[in-house]
C-alpha positions as a Markdown table, in Angstrom:
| # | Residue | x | y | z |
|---|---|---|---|---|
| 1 | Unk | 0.0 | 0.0 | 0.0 |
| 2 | Unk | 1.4 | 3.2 | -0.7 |
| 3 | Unk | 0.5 | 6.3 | 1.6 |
| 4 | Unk | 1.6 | 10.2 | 1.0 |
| 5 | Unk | 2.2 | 11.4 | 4.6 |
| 6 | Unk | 2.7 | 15.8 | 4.6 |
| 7 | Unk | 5.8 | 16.4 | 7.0 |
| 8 | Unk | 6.3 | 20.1 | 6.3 |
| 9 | Unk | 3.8 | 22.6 | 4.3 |
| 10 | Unk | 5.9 | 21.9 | 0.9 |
| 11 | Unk | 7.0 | 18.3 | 1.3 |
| 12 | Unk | 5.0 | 15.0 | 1.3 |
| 13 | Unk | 7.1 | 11.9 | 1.5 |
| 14 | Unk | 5.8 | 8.6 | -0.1 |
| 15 | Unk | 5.7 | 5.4 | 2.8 |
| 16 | Unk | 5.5 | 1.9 | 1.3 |
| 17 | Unk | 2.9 | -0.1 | 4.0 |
| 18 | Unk | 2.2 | -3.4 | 4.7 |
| 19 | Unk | -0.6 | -3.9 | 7.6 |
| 20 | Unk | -0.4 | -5.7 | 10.4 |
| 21 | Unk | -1.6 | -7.2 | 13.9 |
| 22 | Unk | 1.2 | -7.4 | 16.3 |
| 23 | Unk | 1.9 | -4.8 | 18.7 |
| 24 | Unk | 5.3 | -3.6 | 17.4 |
| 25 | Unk | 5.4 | -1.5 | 14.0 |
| 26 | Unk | 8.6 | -1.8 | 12.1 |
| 27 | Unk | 10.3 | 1.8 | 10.6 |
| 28 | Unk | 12.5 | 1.1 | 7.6 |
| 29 | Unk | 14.8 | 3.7 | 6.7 |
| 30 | Unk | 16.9 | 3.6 | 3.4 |
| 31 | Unk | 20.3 | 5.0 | 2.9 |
| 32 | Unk | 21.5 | 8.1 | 0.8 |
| 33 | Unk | 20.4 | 7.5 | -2.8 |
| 34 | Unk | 18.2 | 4.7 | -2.7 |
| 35 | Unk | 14.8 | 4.2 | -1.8 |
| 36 | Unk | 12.4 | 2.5 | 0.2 |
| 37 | Unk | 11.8 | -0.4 | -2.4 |
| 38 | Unk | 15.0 | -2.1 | -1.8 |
| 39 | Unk | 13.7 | -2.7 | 2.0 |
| 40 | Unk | 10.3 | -4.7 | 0.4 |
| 41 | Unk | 11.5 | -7.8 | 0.7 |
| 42 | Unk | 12.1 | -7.5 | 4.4 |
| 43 | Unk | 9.2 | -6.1 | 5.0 |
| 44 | Unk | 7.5 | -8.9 | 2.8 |
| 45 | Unk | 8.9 | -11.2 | 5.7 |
| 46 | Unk | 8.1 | -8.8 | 8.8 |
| 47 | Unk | 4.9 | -8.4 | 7.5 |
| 48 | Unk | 4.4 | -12.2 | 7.4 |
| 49 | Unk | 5.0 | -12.1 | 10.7 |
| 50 | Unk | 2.3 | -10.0 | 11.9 |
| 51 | Unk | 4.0 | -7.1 | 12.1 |
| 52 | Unk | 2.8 | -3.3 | 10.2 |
| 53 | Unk | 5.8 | -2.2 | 7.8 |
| 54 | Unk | 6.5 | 1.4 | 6.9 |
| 55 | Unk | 9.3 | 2.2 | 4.5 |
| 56 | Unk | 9.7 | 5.7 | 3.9 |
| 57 | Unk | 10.9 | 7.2 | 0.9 |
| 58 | Unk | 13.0 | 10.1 | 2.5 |
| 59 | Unk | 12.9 | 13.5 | 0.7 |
| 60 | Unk | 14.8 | 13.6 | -2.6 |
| 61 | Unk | 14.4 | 9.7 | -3.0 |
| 62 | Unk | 12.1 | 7.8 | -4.3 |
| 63 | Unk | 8.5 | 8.9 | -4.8 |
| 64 | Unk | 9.1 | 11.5 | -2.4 |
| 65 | Unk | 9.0 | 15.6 | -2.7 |
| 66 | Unk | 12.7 | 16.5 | -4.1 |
| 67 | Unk | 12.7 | 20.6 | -2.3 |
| 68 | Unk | 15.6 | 22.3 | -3.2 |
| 69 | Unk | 16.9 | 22.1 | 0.2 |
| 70 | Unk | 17.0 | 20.2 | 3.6 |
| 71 | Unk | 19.5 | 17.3 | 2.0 |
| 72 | Unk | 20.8 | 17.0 | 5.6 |
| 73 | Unk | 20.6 | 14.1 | 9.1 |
| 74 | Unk | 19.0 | 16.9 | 11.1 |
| 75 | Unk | 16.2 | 17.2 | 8.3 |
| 76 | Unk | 15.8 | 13.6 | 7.4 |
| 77 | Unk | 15.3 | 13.3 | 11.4 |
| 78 | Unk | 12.6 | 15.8 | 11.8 |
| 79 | Unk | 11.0 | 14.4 | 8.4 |
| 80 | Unk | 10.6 | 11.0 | 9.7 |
| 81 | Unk | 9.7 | 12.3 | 13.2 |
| 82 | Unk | 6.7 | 14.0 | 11.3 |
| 83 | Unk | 5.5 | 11.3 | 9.1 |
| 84 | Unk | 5.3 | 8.4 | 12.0 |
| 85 | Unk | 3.1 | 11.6 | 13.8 |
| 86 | Unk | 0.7 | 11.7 | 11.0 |
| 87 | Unk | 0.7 | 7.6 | 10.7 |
| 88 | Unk | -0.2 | 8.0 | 14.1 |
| 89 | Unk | 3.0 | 6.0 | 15.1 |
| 90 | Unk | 4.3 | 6.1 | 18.8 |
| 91 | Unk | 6.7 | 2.6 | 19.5 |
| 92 | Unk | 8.8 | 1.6 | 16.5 |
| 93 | Unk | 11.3 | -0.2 | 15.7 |
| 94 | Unk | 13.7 | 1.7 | 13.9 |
| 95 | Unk | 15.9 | -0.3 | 11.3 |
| 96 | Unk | 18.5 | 2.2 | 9.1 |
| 97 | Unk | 20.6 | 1.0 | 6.6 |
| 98 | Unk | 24.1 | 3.1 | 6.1 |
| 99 | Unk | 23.5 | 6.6 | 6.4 |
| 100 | Unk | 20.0 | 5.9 | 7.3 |
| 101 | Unk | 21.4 | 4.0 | 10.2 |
| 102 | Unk | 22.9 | 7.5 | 11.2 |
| 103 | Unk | 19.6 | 9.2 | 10.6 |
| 104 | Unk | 18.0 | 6.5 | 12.5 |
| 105 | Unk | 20.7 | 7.1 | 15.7 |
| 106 | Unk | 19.9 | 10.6 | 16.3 |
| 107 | Unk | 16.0 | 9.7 | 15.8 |
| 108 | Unk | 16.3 | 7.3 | 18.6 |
| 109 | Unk | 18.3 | 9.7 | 20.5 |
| 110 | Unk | 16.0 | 13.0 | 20.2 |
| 111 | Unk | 12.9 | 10.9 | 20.1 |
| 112 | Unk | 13.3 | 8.3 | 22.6 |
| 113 | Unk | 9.3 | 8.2 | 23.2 |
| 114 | Unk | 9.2 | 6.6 | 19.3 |
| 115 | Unk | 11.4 | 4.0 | 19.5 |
| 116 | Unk | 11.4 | 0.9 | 21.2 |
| 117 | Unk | 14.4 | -1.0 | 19.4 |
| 118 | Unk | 17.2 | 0.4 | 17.2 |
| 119 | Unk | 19.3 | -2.1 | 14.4 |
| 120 | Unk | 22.4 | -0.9 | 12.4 |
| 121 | Unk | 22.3 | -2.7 | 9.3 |
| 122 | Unk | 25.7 | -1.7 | 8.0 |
| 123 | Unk | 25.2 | 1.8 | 9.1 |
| 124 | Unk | 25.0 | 4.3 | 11.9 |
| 125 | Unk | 28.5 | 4.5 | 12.9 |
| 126 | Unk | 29.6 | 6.2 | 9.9 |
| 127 | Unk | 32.2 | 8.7 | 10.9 |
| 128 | Unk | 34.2 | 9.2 | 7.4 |
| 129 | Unk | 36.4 | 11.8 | 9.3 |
| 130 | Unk | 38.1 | 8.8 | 11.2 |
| 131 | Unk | 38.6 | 6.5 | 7.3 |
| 132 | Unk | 39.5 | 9.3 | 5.1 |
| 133 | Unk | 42.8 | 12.4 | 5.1 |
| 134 | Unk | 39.8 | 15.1 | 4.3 |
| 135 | Unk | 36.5 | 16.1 | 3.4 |
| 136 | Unk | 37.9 | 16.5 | -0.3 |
| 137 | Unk | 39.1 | 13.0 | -0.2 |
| 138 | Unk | 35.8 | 12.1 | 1.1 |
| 139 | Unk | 33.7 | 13.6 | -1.2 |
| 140 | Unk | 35.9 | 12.3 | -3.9 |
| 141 | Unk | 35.4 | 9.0 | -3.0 |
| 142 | Unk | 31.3 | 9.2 | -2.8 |
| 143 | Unk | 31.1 | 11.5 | -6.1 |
| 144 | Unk | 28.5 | 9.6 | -8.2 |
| 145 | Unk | 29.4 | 8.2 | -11.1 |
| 146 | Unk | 28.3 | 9.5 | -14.4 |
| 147 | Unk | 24.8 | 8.5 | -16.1 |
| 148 | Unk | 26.0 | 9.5 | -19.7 |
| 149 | Unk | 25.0 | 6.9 | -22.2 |
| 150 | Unk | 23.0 | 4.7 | -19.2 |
| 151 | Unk | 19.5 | 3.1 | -19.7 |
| 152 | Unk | 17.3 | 1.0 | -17.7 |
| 153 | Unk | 18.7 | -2.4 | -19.7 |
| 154 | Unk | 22.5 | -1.4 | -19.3 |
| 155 | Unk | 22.3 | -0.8 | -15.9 |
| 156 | Unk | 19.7 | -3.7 | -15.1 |
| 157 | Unk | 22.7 | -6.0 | -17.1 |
| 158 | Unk | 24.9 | -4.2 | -14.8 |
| 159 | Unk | 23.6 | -4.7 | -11.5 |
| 160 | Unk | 22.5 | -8.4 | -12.2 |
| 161 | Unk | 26.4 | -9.0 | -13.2 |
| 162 | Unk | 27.7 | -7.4 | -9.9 |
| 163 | Unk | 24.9 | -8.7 | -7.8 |
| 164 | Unk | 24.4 | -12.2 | -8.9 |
| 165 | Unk | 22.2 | -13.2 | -6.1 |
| 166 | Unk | 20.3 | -10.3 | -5.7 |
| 167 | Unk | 16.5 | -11.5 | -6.7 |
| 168 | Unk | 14.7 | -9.7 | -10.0 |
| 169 | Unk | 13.0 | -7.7 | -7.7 |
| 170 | Unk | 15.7 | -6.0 | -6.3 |
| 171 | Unk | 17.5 | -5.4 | -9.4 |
| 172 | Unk | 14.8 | -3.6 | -10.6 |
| 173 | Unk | 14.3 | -1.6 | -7.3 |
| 174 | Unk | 18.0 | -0.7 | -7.9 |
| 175 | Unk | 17.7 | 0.5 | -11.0 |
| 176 | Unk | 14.3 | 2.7 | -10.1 |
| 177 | Unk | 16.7 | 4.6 | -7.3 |
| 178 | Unk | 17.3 | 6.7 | -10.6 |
| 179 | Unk | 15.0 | 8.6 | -12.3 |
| 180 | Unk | 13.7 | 6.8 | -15.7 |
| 181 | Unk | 13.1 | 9.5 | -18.8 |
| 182 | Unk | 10.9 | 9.0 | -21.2 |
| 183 | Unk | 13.7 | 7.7 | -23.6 |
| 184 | Unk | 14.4 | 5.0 | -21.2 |
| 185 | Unk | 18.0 | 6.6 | -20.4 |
| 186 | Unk | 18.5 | 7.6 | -16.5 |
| 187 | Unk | 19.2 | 10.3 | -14.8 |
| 188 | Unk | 19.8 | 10.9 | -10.9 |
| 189 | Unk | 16.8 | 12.1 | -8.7 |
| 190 | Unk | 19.2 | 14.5 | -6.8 |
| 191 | Unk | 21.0 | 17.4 | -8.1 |
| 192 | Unk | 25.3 | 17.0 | -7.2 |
| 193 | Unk | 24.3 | 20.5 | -4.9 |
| 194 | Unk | 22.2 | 18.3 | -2.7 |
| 195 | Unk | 23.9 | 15.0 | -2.9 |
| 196 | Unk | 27.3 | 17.2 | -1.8 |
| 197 | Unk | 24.9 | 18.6 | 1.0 |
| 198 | Unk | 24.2 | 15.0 | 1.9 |
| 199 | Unk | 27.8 | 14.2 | 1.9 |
| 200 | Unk | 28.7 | 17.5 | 3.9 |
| 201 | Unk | 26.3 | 16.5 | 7.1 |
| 202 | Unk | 27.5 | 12.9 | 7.1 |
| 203 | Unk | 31.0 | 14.6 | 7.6 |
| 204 | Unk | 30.1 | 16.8 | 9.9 |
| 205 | Unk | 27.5 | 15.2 | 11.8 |
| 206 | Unk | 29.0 | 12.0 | 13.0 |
| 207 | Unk | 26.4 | 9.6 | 15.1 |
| 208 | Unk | 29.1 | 9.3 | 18.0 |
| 209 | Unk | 28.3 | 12.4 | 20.2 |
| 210 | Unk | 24.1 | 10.9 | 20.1 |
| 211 | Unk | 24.8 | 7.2 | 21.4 |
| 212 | Unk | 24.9 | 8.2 | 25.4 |
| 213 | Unk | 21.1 | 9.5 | 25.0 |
| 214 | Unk | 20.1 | 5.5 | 23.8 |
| 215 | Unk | 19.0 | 3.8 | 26.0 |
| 216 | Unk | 16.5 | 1.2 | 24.2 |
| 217 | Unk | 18.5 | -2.3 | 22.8 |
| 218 | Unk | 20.5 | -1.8 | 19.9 |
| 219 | Unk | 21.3 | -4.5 | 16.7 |
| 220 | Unk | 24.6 | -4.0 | 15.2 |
| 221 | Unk | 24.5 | -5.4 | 11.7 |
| 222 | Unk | 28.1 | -5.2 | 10.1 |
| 223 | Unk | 28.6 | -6.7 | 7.1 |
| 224 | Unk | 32.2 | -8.7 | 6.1 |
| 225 | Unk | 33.4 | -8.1 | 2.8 |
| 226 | Unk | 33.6 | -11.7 | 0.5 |
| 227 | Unk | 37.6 | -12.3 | 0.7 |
| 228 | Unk | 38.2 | -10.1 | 3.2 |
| 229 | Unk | 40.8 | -12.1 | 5.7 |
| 230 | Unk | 41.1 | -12.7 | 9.0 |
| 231 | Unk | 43.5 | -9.3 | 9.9 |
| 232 | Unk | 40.7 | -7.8 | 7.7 |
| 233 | Unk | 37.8 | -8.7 | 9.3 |
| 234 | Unk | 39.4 | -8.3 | 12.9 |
| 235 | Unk | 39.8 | -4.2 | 11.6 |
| 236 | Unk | 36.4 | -4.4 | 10.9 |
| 237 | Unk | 34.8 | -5.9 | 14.3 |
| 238 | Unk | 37.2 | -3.5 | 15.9 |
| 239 | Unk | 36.8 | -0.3 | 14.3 |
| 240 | Unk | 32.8 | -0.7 | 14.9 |
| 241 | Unk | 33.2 | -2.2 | 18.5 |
| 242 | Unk | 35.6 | 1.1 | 19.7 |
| 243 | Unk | 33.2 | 3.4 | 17.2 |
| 244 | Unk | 29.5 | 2.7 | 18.7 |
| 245 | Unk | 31.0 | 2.1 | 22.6 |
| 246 | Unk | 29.0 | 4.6 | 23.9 |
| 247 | Unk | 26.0 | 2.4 | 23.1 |
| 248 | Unk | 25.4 | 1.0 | 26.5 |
| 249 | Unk | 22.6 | -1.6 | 25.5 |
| 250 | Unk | 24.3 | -2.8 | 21.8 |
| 251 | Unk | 24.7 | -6.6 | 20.5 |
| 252 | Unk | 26.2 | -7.3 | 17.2 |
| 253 | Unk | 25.5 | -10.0 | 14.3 |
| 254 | Unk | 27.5 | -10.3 | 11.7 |
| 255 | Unk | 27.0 | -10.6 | 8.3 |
| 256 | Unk | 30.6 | -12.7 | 6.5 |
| 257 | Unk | 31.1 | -12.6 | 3.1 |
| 258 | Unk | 28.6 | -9.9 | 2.6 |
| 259 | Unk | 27.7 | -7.2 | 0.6 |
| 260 | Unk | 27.4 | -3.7 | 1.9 |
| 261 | Unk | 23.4 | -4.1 | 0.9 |
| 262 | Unk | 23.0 | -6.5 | 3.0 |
| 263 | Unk | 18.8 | -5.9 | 3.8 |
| 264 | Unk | 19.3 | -6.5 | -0.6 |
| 265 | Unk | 21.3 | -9.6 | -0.3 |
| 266 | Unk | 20.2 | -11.3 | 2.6 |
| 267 | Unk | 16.4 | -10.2 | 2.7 |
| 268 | Unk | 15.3 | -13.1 | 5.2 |
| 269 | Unk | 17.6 | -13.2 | 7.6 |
| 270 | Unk | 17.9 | -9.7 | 8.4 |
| 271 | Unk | 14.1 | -9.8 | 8.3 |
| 272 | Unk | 14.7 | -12.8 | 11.4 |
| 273 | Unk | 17.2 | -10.7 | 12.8 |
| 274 | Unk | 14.8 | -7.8 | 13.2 |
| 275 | Unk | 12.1 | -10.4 | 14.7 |
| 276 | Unk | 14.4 | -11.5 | 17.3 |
| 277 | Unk | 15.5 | -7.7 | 18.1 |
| 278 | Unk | 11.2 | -7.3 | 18.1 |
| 279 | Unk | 10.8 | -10.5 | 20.8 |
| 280 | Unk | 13.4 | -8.4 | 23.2 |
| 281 | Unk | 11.0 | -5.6 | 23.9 |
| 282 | Unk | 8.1 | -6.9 | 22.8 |
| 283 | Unk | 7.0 | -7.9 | 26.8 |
| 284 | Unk | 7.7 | -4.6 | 27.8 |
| 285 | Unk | 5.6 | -3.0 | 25.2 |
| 286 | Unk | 2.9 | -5.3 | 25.7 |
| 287 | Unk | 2.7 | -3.8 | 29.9 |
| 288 | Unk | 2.6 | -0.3 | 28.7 |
């Protein structure tokens, strides 16, 4: 079901919904340039569960408003914040995938009446400060690559030869995190002004200084690069493990041999991941 949900008097972000009985909602929230779509397959298996799905599109994404401005963690906070007020949301659990797991963060931290469970899924402690010698090298590295000459079958036989085991379904919802002309070339939804803006609050707004104010249990999903050895690996469990201490309430699974996608790749069992996080707190939601 797709809903439009107003969160300022300009903007109106598109939710992707899937109904449901139990007690707990789920709040799915994408990372920068990409979409709720690539989430449906989760919420395929949450919602099989029992469980009500919303997967918002945030601003500039999607189906969503694209404003000229407010392509920043602070907006994308009090965007979200808005939309589960007009769903009528009030205990979620909040799943964010890469820099959506930093928008998520500060959501649980400044809303802490919304959320009852938080889970990283490859995100939230992105500090690019720590990885990279400066904001140029940063943004260098994140610069998207040109669309010249790209249509929806190039691309499609693109993705489907770097993500062999990414279902049909996702492929596609890859390829619509662009914008499809009439032509059937692509072009991006974003501007580079506002994807740069997007890149500037990620490096200036890391998620660190917001973990002290969590205080609801906390998923870390990391994923393992394929090939990556054990000296590798060890980096990788340590840099995340020193980076997100402040989370006083935090358990990890990770995800070896994985792809930085990983709610893409492995659908069903982050979907079981983020049922097990659900069956922590859902007693104490139940005695509210």
């Amino acid at each position: 079901m797709d809903l439009s949900v107003p969160v300022t008097d300009d903007v109106t972000l598109h939710v992707r919904h899937r109904p449901g009985t139990a007690s707990l909602p789920f709040l799915l929230v994408h990372g920068m340039a990409s979409s709720a779509r690539l989430w449906d397959e989760v919420a395929g298996h949450l919602a099989a569960a029992g469980h009500a799905v919303y997967a918002v599109d945030l601003r500039g994404h999607g189906d969503s408003d694209t404003p000229g401005t407010g392509y920043d963690t602070p907006t994308a906070v009090a965007d979200l914040a808005a939309a589960a007020a007009a769903l009528g949301l009030d205990r979620v659990v909040v799943a964010g995938h890469s820099w959506g797991g930093n928008v998520a963060v500060r959501l649980t931290a400044e809303r802490p009446e919304l959320v009852a469970a938080l889970a990283l899924v490859d995100g939230g402690w992105l500090e690019p400060a720590t990885s990279f010698p400066s904001w140029e090298a940063f943004a260098g590295a994140l610069r998207p690559a040109s669309l010249e000459g790209a249509t929806v079958r190039s691309v499609t036989d693109y993705f489907r030869a770097i993500h062999p085991d990414w279902s049909p379904a996702a492929i596609e919802a890859a390829v619509a995190t662009m914008r499809v002309n009439p032509d059937g070339s692509l072009s991006r939804r974003m501007s580079t002004e506002q994807h740069e803006s997007m890149l500037r609050s990620i490096w200036n707004e890391p998620p660190g200084p917001w973990y002290a104010a969590i205080t609801v249990p906390t998923l870390l999903m990391p994923a393992i690069p394929k090939g990556a050895n054990d000296t590798w690996a060890d980096r990788i469990r340590a840099r995340i493990r020193e980076t997100t201490a402040g989370l006083r309430h935090a358990m990890m699974r990770e995800y070896v041999d994985s792809e930085h996608d990983l709610h893409v790749q492995h659908p069903r069992r982050v979907a079981d991941d983020l049922l097990d996080l659900a069956r922590v707190v859902q007693p104490a939601h139940r005695a509210r």
